[in-house]
OpenMM code with the backbone's topology and positions (N, CA, C; nanometers):
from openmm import Vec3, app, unit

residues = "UNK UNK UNK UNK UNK UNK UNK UNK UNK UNK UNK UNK UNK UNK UNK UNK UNK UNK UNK UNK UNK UNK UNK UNK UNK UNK UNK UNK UNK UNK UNK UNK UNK UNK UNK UNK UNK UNK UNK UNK UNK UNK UNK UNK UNK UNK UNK UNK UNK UNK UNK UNK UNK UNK".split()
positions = [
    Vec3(0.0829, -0.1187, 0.0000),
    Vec3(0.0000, 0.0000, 0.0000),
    Vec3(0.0872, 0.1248, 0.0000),
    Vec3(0.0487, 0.2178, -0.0890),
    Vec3(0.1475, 0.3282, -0.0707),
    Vec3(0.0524, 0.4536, 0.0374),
    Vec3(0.1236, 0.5927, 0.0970),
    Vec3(0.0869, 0.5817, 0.2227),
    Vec3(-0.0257, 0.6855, 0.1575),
    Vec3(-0.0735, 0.7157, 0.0619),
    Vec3(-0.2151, 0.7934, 0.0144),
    Vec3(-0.3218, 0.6645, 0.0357),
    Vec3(-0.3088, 0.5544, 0.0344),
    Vec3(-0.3724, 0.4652, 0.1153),
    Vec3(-0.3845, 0.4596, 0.2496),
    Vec3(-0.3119, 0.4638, 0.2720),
    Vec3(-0.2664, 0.4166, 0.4382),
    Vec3(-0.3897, 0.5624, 0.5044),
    Vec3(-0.3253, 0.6594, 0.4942),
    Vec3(-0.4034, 0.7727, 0.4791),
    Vec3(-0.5240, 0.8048, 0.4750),
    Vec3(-0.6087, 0.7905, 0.3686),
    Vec3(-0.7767, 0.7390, 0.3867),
    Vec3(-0.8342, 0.6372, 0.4606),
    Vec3(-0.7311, 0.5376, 0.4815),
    Vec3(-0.7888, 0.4204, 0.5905),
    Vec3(-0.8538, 0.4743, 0.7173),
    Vec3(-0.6630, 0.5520, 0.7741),
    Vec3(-0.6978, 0.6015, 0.8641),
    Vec3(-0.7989, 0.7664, 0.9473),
    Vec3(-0.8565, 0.7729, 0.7921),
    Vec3(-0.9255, 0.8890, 0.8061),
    Vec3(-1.0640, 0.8570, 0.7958),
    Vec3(-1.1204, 0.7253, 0.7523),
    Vec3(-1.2023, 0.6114, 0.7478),
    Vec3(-1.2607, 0.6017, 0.8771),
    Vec3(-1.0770, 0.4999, 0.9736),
    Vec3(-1.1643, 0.4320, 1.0983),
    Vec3(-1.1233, 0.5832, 1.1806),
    Vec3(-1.1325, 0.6841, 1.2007),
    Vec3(-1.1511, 0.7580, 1.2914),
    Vec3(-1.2955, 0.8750, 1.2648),
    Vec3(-1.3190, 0.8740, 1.0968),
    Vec3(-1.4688, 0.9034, 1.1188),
    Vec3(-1.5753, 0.8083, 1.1248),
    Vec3(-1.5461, 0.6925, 1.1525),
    Vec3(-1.6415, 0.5605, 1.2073),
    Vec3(-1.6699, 0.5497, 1.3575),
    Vec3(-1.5020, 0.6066, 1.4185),
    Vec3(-1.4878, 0.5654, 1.5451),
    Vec3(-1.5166, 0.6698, 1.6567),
    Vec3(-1.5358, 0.7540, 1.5703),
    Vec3(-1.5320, 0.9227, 1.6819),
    Vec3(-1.6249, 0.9256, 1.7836),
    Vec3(-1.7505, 0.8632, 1.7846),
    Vec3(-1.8190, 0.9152, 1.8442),
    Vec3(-1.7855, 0.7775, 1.9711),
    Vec3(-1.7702, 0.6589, 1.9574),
    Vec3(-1.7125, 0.5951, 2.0406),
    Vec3(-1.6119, 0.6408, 2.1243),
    Vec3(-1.5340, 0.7142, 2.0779),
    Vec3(-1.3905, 0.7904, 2.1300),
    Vec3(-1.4530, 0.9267, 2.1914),
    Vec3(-1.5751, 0.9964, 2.1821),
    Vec3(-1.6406, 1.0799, 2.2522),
    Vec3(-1.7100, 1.0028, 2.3679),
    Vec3(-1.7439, 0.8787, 2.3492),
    Vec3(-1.7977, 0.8655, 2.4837),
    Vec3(-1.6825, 0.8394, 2.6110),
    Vec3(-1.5660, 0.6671, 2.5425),
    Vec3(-1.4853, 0.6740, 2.6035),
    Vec3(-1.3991, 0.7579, 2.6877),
    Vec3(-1.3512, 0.8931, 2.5949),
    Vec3(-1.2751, 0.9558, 2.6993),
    Vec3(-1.3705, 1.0848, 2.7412),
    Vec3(-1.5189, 1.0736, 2.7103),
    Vec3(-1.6012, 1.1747, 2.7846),
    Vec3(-1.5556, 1.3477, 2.6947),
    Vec3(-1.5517, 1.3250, 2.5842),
    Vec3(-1.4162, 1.4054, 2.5497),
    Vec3(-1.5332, 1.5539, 2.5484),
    Vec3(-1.6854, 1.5645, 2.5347),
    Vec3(-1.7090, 1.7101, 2.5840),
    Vec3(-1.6857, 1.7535, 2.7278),
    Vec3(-1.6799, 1.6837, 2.8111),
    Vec3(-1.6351, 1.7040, 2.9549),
    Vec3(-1.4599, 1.7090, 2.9491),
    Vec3(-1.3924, 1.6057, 2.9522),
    Vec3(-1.2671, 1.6177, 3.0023),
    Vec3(-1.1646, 1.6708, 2.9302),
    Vec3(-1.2435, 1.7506, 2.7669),
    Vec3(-1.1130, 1.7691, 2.6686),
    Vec3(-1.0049, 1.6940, 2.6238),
    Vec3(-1.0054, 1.5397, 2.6506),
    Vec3(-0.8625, 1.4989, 2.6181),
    Vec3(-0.8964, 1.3644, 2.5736),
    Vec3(-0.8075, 1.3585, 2.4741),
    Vec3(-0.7648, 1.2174, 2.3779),
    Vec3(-0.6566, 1.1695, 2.4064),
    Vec3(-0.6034, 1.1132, 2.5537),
    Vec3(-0.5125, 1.0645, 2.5800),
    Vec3(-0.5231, 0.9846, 2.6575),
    Vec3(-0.4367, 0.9218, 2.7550),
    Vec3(-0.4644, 0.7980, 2.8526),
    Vec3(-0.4556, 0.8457, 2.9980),
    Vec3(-0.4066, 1.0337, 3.0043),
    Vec3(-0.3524, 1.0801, 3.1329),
    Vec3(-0.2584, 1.0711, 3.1994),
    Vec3(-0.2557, 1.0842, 3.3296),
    Vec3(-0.1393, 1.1277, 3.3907),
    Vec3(-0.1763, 0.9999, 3.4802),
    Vec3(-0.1038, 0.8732, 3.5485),
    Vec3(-0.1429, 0.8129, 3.6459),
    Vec3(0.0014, 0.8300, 3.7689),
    Vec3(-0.0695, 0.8518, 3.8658),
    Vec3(-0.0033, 0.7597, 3.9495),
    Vec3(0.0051, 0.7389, 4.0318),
    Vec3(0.0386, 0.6986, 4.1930),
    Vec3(-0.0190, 0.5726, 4.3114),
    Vec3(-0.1838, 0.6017, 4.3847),
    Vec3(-0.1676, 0.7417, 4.3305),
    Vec3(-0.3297, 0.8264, 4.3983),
    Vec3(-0.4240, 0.8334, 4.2819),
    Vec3(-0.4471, 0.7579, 4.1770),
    Vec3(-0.5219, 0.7515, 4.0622),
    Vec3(-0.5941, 0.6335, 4.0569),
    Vec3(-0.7076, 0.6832, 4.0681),
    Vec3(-0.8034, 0.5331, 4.0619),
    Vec3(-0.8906, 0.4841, 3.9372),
    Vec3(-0.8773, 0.6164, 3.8813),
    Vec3(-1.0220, 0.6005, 3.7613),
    Vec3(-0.9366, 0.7058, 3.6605),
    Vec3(-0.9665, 0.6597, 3.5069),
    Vec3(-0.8900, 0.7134, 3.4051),
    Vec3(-0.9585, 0.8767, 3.3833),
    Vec3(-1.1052, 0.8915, 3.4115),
    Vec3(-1.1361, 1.0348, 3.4140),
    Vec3(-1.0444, 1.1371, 3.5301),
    Vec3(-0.9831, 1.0417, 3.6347),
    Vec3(-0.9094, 1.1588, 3.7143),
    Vec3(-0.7723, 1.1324, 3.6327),
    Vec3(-0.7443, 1.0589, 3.5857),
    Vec3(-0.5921, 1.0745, 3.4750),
    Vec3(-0.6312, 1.1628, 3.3886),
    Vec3(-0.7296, 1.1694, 3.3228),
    Vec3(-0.7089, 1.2740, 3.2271),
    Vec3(-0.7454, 1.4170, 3.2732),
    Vec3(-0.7746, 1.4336, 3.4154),
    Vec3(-0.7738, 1.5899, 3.4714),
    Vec3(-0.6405, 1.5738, 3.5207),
    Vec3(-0.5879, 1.5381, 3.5626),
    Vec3(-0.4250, 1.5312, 3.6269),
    Vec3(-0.3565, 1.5884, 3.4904),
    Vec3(-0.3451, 1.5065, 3.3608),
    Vec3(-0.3123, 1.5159, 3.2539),
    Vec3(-0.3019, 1.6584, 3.2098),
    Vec3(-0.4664, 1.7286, 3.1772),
    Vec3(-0.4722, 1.8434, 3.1780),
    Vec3(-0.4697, 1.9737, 3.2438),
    Vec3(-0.4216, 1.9193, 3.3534),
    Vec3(-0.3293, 2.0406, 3.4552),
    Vec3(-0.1946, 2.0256, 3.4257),
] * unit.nanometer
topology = app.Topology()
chain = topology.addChain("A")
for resn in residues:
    res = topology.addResidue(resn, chain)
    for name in ("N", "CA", "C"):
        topology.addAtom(name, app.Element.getBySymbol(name[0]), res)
């Protein structure tokens, strides 16, 4: 595959997947598409991704 393929694939599964990826990371509440900040005082990935975004 040359990467003008590769390219639409991945522009494919992320307008398939978005709104899944809006619920998962809550993303109108917490702003963030990432996995966060963890660590020994982190229990739940919504407080990683406010840790994250401080």
């Amino acid at each position: 595959m040359i990467a003008e393929q590769y390219k639409e694939k991945i522009i494919k599964y992320y307008d398939e997947c978005q709104i899944d990826y809006e619920w998962a990371w809550n993303l109108k509440k917490r702003m963030a598409m990432h996995y966060g900040y963890w660590d020994e005082t982190t229990p739940r990935l919504r407080y990683a991704l406010t840790n994250m975004n401080k």
